[in-house]
N, C-alpha and C positions, 0 to 999 in steps of 0.2 A: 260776505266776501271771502272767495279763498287764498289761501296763501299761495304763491309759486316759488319755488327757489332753481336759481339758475346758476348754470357756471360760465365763466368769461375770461378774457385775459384782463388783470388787475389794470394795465396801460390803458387796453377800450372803455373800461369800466369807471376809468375817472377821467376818460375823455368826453366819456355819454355825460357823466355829472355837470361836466363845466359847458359840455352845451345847454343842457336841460337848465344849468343854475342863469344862463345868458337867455333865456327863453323865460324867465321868472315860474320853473317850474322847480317841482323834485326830479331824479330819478322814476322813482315810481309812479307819479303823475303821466312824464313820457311814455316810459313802457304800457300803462292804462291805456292812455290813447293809441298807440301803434295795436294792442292787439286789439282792440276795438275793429281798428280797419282791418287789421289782416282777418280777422273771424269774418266781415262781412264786406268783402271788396265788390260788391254792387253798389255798396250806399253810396259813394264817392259819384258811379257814374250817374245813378238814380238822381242824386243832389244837380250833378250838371248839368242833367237832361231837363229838370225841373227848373233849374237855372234860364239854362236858353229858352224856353217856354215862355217864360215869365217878363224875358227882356226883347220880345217879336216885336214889338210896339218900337222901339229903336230903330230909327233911320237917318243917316248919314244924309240926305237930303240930293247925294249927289256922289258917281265915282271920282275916289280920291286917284293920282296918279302916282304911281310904285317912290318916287322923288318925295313927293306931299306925304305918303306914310311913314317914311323913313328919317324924317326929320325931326329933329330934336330941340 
């Protein structure tokens, strides 16, 4: 694994930590994963497309009316 060092503003950079520490991550954990996606921003849609594939078998049985969807 290699090192990266980066520079930020000290305010964002202990803002990222307390979302990351709310997230039961580190910092560096977050940033792993963010560049993960950003190096390969097809996996995201690849995973979605493999998604809805996989859930075609799903049917409502019936149309819902825009009233019936929006209820809570």
């Amino acid at each position: 694994m290699k090192n990266v060092t980066l520079s930020a503003d000290e305010q964002v950079i202990e803002q990222a930590r307390q979302v990351a520490r709310s997230q039961h991550k580190t910092l560096n954990q977050a940033f792993r994963e963010w560049l993960q996606g950003y190096a390969r921003p097809n996996d995201a849609l690849e995973q979605y497309e493999a998604l809805r594939k996989d859930l075609t078998y799903v049917r409502a049985g019936r149309k819902f009316t825009r009233e019936e969807m929006n209820e809570r």
